[in-house]
TORMI-167955 format. One record per residue (C-alpha): residue in one letter; residue number from 1; z, y, x. Coordinates in Angstrom, 3 decimals, padded with zeros to 6 digits, always signed. Last residue first. Layout:
A,NUM,Z,Y,X $
...
This chain:
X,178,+072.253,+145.388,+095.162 $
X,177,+071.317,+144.728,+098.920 $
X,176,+074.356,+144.433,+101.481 $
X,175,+073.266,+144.420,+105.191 $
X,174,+074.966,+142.525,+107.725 $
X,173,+074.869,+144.456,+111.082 $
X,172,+072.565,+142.856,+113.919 $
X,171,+069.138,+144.624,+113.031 $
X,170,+066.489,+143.414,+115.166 $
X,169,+067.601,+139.898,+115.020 $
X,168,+068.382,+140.132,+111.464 $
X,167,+071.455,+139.879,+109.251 $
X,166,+071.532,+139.590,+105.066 $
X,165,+073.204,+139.931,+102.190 $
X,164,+070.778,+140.395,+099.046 $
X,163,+071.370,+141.131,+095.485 $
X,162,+074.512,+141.683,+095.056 $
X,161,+077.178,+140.511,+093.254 $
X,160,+079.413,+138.384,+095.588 $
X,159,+078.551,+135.501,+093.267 $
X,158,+074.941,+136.443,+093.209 $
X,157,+074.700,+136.622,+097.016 $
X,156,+074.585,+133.005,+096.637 $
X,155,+073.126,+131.567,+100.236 $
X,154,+073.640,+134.508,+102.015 $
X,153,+070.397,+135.057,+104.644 $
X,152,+070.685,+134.409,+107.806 $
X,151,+067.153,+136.098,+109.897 $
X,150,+065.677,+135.070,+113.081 $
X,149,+062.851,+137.786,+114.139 $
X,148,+060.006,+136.604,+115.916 $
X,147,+060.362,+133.173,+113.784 $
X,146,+063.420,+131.553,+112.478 $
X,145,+065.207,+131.872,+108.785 $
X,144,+068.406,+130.584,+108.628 $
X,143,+070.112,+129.942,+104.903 $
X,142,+073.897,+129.891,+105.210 $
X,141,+075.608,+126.816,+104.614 $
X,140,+076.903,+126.661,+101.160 $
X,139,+080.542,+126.506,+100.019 $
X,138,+079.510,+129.012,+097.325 $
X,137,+082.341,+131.617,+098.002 $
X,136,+083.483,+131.145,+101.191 $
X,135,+079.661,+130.817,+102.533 $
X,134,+079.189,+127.835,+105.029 $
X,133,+079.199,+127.833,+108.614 $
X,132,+077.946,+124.700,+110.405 $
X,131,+074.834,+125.766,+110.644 $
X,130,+075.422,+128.796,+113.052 $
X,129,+074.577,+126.625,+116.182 $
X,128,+070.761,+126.853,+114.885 $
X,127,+069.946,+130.705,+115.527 $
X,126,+070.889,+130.486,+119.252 $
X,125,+069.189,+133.098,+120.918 $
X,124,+071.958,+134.690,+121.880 $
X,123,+071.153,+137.591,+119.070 $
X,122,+071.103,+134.989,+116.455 $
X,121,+074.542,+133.340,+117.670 $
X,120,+075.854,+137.178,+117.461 $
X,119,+074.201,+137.646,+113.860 $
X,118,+075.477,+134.600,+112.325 $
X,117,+079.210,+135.187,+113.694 $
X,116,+078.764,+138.836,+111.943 $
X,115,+077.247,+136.644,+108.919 $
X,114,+080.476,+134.711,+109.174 $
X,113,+082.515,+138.110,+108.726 $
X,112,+080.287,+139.076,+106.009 $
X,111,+081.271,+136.226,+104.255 $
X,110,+085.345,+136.531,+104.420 $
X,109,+084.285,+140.170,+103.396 $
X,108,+082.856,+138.968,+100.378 $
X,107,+085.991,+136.544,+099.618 $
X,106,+087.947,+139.254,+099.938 $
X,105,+086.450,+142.361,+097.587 $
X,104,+084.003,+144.526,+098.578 $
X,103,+083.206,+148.074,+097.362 $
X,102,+080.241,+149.104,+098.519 $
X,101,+078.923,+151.829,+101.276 $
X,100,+076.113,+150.410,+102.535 $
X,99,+075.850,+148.684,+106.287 $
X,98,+078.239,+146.048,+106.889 $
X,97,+081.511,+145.494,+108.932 $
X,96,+081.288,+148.831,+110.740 $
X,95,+080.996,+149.457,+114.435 $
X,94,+084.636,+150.646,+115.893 $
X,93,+084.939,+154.241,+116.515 $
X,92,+084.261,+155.351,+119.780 $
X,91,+087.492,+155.358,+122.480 $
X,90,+087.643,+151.903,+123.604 $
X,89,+083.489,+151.961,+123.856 $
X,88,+084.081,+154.830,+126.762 $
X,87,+087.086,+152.330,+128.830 $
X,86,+084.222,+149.718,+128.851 $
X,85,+081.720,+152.291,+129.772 $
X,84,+084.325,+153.252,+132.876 $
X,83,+084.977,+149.824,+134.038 $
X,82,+083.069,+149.940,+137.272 $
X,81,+083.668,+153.525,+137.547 $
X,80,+088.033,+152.547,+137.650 $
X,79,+087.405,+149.634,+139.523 $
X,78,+085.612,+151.881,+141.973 $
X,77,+087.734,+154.646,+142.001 $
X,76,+090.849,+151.698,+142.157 $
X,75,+088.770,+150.795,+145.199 $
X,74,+088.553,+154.424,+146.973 $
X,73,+092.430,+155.001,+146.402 $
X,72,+093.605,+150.971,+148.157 $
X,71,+090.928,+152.155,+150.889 $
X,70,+092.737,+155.367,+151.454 $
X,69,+095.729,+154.350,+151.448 $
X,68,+094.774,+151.545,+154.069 $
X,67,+093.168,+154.500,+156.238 $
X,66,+096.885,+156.567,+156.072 $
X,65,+098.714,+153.783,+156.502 $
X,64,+096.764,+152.988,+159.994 $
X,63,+096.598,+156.581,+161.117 $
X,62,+100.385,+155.775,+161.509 $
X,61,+103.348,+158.171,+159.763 $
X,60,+103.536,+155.336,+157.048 $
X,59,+104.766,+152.731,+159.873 $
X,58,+107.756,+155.048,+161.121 $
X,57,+108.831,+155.037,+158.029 $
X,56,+108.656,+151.193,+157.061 $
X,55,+110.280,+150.734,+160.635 $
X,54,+113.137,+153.094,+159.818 $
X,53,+113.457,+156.100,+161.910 $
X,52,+115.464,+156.345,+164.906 $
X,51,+117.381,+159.503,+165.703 $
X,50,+116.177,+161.061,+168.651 $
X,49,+118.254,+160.631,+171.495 $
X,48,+120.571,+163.405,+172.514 $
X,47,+119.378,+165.594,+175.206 $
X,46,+121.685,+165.370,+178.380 $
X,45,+122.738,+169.054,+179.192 $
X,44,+126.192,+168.825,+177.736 $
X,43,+126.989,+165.604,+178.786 $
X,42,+127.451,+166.755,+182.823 $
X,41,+130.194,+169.198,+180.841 $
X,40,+132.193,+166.176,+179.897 $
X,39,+131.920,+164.000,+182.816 $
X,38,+133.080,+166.700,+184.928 $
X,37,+135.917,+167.495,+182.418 $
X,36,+136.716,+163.495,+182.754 $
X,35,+136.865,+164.117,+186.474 $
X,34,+139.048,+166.618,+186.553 $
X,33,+137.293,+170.509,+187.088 $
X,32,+137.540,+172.604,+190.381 $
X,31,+135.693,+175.956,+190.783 $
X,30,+136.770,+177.076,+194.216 $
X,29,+136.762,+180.391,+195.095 $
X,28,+136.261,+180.591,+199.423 $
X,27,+136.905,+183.867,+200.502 $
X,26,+138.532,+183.312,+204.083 $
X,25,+137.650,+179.838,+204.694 $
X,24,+139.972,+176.755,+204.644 $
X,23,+138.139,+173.607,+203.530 $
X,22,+139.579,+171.758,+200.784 $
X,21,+140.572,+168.526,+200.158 $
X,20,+141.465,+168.101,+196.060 $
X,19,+144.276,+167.386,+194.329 $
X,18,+143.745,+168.114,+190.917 $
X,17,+146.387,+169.894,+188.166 $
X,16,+145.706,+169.352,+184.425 $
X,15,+144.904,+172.622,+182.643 $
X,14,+141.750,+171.506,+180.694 $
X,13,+138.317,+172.647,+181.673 $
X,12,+139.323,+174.813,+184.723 $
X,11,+141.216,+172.006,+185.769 $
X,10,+144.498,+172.720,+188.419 $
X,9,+144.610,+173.403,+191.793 $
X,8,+146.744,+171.023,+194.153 $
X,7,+145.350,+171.298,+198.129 $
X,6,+144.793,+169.116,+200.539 $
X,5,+144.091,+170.344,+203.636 $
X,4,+140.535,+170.438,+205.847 $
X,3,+140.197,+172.143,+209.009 $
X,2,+141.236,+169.543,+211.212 $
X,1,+138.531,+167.462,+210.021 $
């Protein structure tokens, strides 16, 4: 250890003089840095963390996400087919309220309506509930004929002025007769 002196040299990094023991050798350069200048260029080559991603994030990036999405996609496709001819019938015109093209005033239409009633309890198969509807313009039940095909009949079609008003079983839209 005789070798060794202490010598001052100052920071490469900063300016600030070191002590430092050093051994005495023709030739001998001597790169000397402070400690915190140490600490600073040791820094340099440590990789800085990757930032951290939220958990929602980090959770869509998963194969998992990705296999729900595509579940939640291939049942609103099958919603969507399922009530495709429902969506179709939204876009046709609407049926009409009789067959013929006559001139109709309130109290006629008030009795096609019930004949429209009529002809859905007909086409259930239930012919007999419809008794309890009456004609807005007679205040007559409706006359219900049964057999292979059920028909209602108006019971005054006079006072409506036509002939005939009637629904069948095979065909479900009232029908105005003059």
């Amino acid at each position: 250890m005789g070798d060794e002196e202490r010598q001052e040299i100052l920071c490469k990094g900063c300016g600030k003089p070191v002590t430092v023991n050093v051994e005495k050798q023709p030739g001998n350069d001597i790169d000397t840095y402070c400690n915190q200048c140490m600490m600073n260029r040791a820094e340099r080559y440590i990789k800085d963390a990757p930032e951290e991603k939220p958990k929602l994030q980090r959770f869509r990036e998963t194969l998992a996400w990705k296999i729900a999405m595509i579940m939640v996609l291939l049942a609103c496709l099958g919603v969507l087919a399922y009530q495709g001819p429902r969506i179709w019938t939204a876009f046709k015109e609407p049926k009409p309220i009789r067959m013929g093209s006559y001139e109709t005033d309130e109290v006629t239409d008030k009795c096609i309506k019930n004949l429209w009633q009529l002809a859905y309890l007909i086409q259930q198969g239930r012919p007999a509930a419809g008794q309890t509807l009456v004609c807005p313009a007679s205040g007559k039940p409706y006359l219900i004929k049964s057999g292979a095909n059920p028909e209602a009949h108006c019971p005054n079609p006079v006072s409506h002025g036509f002939r005939d008003i009637v629904v069948t079983k095979k065909t479900p839209v009232p029908e105005l007769k003059k």
